[in-house]
PyMOL Python script that loads the backbone (N, CA, C, O; Angstrom):
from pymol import cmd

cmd.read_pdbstr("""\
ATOM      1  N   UNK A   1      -8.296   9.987 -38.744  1.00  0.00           N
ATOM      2  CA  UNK A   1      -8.466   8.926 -37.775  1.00  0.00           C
ATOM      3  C   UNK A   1      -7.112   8.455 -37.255  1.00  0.00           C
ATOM      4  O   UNK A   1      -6.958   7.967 -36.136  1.00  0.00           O
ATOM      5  N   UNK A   2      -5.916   8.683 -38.363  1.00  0.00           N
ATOM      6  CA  UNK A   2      -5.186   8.293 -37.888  1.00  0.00           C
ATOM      7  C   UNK A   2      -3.924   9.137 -36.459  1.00  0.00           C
ATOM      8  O   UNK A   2      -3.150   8.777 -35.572  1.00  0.00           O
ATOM      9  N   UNK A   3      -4.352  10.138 -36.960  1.00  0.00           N
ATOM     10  CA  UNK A   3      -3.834  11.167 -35.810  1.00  0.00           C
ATOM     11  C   UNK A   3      -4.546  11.197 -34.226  1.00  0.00           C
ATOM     12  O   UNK A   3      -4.019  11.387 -33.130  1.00  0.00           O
ATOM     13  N   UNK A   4      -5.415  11.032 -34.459  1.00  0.00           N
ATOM     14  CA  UNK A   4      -6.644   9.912 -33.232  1.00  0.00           C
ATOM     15  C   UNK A   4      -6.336   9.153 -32.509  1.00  0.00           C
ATOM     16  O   UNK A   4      -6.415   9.234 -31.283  1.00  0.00           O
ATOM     17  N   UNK A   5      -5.940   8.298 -33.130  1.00  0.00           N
ATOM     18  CA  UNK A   5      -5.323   6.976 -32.873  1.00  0.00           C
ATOM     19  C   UNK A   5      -3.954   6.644 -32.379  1.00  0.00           C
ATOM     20  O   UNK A   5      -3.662   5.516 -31.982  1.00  0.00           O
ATOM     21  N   UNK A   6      -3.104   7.668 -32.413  1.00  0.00           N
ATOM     22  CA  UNK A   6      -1.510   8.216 -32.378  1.00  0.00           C
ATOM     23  C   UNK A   6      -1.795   8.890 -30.813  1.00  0.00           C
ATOM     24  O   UNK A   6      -1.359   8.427 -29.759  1.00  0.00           O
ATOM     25  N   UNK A   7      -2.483   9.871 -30.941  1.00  0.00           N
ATOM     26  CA  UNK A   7      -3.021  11.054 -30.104  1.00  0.00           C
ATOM     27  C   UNK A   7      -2.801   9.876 -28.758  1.00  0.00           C
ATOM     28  O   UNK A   7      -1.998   9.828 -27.827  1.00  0.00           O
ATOM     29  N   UNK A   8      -3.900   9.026 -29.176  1.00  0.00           N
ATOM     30  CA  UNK A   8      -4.345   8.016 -27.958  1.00  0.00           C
ATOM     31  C   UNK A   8      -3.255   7.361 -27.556  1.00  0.00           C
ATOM     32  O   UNK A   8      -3.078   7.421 -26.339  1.00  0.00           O
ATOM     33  N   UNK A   9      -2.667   6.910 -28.008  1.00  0.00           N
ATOM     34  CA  UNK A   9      -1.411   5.528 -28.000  1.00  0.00           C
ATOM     35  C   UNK A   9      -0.720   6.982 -26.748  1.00  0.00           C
ATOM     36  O   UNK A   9      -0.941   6.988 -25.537  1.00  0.00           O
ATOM     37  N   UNK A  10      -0.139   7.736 -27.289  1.00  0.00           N
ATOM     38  CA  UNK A  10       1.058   8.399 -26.500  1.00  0.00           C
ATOM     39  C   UNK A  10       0.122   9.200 -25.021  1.00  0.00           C
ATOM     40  O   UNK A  10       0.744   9.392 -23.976  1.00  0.00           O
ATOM     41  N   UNK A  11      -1.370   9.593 -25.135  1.00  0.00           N
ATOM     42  CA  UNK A  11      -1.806  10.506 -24.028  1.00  0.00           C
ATOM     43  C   UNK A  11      -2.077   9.241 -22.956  1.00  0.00           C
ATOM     44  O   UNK A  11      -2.132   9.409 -21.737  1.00  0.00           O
ATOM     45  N   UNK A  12      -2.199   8.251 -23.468  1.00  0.00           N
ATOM     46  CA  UNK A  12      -3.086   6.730 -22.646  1.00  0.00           C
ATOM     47  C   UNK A  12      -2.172   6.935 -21.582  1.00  0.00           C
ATOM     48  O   UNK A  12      -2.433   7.854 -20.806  1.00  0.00           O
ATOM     49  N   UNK A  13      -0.812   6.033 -21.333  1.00  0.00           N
ATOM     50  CA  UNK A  13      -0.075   5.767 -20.433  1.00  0.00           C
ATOM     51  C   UNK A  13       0.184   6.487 -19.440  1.00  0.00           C
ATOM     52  O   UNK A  13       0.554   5.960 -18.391  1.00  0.00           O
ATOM     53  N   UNK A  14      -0.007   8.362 -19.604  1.00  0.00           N
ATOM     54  CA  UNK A  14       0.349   9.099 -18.806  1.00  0.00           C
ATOM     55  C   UNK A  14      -1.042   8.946 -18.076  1.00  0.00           C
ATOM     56  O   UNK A  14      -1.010   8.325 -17.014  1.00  0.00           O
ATOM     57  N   UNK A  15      -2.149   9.388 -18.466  1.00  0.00           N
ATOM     58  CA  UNK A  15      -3.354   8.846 -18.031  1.00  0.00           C
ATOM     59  C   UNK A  15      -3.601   8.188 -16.699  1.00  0.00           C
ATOM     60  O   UNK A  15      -4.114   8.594 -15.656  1.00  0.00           O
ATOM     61  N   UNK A  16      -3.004   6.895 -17.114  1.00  0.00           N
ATOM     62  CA  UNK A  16      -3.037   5.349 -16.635  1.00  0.00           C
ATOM     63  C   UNK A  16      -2.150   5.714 -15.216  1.00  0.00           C
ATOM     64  O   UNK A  16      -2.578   5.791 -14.064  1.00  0.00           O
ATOM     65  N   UNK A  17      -0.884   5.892 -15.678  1.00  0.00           N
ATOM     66  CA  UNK A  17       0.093   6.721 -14.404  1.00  0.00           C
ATOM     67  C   UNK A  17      -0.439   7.426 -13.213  1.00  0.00           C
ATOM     68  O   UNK A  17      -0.500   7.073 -12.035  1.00  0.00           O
ATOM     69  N   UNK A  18      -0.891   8.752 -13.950  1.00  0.00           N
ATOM     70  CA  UNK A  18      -1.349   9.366 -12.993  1.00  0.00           C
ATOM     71  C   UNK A  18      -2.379   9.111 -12.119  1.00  0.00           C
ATOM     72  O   UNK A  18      -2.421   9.369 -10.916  1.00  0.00           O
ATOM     73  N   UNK A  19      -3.200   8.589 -12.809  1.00  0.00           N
ATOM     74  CA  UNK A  19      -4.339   7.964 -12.175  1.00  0.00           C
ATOM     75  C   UNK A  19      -4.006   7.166 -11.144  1.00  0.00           C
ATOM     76  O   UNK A  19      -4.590   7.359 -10.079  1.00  0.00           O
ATOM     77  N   UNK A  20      -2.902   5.999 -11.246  1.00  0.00           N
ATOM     78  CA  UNK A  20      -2.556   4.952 -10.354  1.00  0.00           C
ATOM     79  C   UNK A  20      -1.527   5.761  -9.255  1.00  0.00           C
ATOM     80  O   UNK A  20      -1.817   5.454  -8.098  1.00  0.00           O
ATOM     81  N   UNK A  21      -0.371   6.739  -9.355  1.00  0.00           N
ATOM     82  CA  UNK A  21       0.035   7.557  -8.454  1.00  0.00           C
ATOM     83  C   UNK A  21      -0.788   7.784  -7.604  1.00  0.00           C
ATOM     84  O   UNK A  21      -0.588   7.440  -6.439  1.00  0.00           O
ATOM     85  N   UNK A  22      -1.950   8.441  -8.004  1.00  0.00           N
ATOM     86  CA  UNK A  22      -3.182   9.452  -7.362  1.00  0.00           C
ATOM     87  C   UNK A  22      -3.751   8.421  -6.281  1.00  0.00           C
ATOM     88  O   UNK A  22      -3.691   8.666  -5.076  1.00  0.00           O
ATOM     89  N   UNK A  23      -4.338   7.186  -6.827  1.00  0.00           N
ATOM     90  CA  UNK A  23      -4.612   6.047  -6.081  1.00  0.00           C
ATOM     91  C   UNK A  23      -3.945   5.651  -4.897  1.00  0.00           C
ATOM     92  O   UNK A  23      -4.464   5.314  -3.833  1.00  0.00           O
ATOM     93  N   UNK A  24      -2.473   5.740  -5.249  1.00  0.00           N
ATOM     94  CA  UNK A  24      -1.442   5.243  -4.146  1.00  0.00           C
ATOM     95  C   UNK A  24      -1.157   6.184  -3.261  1.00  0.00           C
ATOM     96  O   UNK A  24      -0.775   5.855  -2.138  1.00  0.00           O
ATOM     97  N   UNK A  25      -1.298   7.548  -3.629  1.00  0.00           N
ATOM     98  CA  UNK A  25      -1.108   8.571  -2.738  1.00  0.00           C
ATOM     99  C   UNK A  25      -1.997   8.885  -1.844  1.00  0.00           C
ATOM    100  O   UNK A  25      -1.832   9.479  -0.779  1.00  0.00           O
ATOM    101  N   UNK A  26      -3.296   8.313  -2.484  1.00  0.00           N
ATOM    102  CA  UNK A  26      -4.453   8.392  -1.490  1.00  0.00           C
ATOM    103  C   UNK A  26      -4.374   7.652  -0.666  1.00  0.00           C
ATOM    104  O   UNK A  26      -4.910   7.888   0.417  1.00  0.00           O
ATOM    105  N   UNK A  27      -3.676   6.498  -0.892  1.00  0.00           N
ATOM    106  CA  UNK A  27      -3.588   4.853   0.480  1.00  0.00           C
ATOM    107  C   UNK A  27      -2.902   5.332   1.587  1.00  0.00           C
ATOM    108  O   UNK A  27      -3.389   5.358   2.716  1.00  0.00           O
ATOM    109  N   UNK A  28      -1.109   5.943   1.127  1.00  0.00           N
ATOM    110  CA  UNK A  28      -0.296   6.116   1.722  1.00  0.00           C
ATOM    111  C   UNK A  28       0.375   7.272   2.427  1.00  0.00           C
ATOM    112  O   UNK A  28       1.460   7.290   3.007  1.00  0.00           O
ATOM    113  N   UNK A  29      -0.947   8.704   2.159  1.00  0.00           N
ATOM    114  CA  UNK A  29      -0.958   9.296   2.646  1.00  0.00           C
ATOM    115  C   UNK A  29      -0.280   9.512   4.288  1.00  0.00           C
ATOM    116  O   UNK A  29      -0.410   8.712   5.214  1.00  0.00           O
ATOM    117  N   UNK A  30       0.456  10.817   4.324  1.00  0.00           N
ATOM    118  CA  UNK A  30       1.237  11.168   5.511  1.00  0.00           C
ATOM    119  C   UNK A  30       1.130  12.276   6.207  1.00  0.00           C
ATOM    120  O   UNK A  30       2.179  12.890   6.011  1.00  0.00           O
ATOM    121  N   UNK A  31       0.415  12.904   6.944  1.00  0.00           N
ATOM    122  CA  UNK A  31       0.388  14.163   7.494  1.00  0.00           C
ATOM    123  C   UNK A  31       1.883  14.640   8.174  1.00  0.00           C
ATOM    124  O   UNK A  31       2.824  13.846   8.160  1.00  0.00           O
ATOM    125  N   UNK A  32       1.997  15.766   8.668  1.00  0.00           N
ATOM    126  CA  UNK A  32       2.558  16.530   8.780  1.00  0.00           C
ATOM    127  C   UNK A  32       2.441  16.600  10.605  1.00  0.00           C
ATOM    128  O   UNK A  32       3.375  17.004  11.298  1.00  0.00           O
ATOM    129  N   UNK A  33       1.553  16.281  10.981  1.00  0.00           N
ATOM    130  CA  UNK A  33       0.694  16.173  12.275  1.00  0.00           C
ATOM    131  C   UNK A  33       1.154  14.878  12.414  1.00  0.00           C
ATOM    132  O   UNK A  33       1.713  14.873  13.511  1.00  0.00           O
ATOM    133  N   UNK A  34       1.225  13.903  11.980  1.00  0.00           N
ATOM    134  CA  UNK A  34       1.287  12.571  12.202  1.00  0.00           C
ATOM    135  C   UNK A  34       2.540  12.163  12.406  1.00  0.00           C
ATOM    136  O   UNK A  34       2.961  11.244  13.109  1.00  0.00           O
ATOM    137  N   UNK A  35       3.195  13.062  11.612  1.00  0.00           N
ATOM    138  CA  UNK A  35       5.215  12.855  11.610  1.00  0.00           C
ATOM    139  C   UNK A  35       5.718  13.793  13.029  1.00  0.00           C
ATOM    140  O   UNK A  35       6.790  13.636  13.613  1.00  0.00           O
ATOM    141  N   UNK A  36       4.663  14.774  13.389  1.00  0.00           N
ATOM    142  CA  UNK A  36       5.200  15.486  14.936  1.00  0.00           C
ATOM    143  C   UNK A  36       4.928  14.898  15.853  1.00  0.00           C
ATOM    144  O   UNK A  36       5.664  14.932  16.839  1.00  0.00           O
ATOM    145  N   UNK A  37       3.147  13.756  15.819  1.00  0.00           N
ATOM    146  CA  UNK A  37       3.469  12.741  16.975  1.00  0.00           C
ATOM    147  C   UNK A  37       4.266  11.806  17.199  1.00  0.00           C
ATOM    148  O   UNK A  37       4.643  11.405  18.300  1.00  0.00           O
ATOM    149  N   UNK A  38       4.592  11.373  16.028  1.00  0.00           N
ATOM    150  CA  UNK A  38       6.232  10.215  15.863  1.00  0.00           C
ATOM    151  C   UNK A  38       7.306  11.180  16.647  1.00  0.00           C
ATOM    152  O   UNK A  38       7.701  10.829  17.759  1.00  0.00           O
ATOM    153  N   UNK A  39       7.732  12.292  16.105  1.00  0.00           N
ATOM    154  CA  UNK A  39       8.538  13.054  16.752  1.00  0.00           C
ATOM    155  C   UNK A  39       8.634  13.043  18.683  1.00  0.00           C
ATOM    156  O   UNK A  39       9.700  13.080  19.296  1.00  0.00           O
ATOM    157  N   UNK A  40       7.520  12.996  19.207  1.00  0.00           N
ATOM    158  CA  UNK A  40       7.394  13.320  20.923  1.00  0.00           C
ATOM    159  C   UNK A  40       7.177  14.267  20.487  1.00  0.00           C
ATOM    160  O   UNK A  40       7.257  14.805  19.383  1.00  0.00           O
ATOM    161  N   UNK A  41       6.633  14.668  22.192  1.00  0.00           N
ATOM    162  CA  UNK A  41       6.553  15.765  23.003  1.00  0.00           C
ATOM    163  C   UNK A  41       7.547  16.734  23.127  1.00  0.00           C
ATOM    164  O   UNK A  41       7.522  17.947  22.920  1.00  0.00           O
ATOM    165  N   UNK A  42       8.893  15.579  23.702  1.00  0.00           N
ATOM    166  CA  UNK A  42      10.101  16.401  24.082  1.00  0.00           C
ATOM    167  C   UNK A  42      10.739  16.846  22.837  1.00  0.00           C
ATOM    168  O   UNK A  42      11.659  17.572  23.213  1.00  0.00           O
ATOM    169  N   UNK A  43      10.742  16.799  21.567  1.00  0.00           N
ATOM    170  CA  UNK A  43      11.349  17.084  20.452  1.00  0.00           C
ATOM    171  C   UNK A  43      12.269  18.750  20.925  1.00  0.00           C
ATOM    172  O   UNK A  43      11.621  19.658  21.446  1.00  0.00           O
ATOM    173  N   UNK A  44      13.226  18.845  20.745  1.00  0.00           N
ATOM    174  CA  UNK A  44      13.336  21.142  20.852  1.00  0.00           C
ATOM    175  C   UNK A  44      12.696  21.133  19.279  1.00  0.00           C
ATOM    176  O   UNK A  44      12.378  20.150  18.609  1.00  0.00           O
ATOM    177  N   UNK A  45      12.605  22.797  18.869  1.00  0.00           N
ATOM    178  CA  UNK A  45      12.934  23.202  18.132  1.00  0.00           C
ATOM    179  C   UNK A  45      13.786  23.379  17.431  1.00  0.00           C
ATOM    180  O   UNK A  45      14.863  23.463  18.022  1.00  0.00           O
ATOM    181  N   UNK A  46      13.864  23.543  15.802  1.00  0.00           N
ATOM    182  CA  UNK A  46      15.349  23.548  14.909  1.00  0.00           C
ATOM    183  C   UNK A  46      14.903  24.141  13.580  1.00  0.00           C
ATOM    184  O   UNK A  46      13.813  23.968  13.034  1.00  0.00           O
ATOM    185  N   UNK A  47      15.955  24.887  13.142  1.00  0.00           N
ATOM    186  CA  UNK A  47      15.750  25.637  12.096  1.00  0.00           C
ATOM    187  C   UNK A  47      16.016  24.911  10.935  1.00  0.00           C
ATOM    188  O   UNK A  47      17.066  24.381  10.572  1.00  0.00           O
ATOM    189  N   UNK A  48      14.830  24.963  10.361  1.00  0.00           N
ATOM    190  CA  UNK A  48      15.260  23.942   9.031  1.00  0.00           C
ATOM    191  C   UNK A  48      14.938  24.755   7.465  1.00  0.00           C
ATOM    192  O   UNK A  48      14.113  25.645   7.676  1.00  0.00           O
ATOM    193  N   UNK A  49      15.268  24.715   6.265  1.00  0.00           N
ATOM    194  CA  UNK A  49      15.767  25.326   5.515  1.00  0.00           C
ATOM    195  C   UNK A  49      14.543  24.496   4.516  1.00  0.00           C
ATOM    196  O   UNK A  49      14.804  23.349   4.153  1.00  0.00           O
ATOM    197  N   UNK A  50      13.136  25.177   4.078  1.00  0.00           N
ATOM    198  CA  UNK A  50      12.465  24.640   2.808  1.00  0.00           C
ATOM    199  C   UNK A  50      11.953  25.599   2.282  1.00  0.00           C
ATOM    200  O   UNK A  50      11.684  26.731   2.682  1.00  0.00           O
ATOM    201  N   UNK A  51      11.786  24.900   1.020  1.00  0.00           N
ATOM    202  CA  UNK A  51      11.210  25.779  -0.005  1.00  0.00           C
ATOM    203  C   UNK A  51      11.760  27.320  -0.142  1.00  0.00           C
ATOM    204  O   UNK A  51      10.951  28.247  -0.193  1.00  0.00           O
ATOM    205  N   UNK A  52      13.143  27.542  -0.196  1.00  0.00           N
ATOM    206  CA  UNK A  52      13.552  28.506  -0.162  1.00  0.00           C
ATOM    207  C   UNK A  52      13.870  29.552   1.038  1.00  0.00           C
ATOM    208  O   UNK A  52      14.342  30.663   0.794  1.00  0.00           O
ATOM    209  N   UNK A  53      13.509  29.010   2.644  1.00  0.00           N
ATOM    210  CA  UNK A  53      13.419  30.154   3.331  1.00  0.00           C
ATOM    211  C   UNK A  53      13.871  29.222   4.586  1.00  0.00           C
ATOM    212  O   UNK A  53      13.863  27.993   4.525  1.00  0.00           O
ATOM    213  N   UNK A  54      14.238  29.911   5.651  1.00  0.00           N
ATOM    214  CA  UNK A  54      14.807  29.382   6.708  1.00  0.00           C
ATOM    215  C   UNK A  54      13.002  29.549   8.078  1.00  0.00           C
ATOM    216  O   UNK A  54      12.367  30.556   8.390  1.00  0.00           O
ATOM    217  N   UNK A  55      12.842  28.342   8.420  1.00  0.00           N
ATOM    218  CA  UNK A  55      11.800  28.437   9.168  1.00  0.00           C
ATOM    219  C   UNK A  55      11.927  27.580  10.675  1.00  0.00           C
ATOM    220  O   UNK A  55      12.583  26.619  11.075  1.00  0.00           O
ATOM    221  N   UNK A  56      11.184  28.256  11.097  1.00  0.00           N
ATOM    222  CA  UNK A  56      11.592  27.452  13.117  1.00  0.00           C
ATOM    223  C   UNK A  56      10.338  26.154  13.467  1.00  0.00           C
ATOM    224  O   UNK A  56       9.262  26.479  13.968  1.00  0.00           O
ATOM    225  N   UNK A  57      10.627  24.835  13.161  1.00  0.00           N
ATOM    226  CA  UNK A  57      10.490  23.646  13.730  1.00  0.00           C
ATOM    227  C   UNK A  57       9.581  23.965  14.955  1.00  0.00           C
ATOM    228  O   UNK A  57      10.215  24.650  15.757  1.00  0.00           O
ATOM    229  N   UNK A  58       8.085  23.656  15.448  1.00  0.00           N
ATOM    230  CA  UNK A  58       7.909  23.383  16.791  1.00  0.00           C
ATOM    231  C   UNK A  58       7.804  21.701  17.070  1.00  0.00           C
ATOM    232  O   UNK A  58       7.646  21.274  18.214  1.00  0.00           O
TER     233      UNK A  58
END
""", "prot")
cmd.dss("prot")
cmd.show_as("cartoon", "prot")
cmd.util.cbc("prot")
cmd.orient("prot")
């Protein structure tokens, strides 16, 4: 019981965390679409550098 009880104390908080992240990420959600209409129309193109690879901006 007592390893149970240990188990719980240390798995709880991450739990609790993630759960409340998950919550907030759901509120404050940001598309990708939503940051190119902020951008304009007139924006050019630009090569920008993620996740490992060089890719072209429309």
């Amino acid at each position: 019981m007592k390893a149970l009880e240990t188990f719980a104390i240390y798995v709880t908080p991450f739990l609790v965390l993630g759960l409340a992240a998950r919550l907030l990420l759901q509120r404050y959600v940001v598309d990708l679409a939503d940051l190119q209409k902020l951008a304009g129309p007139k924006r050019k193109p630009r090569r920008v550098f993620l996740l490992g690879s060089w890719r072209t901006e429309k």
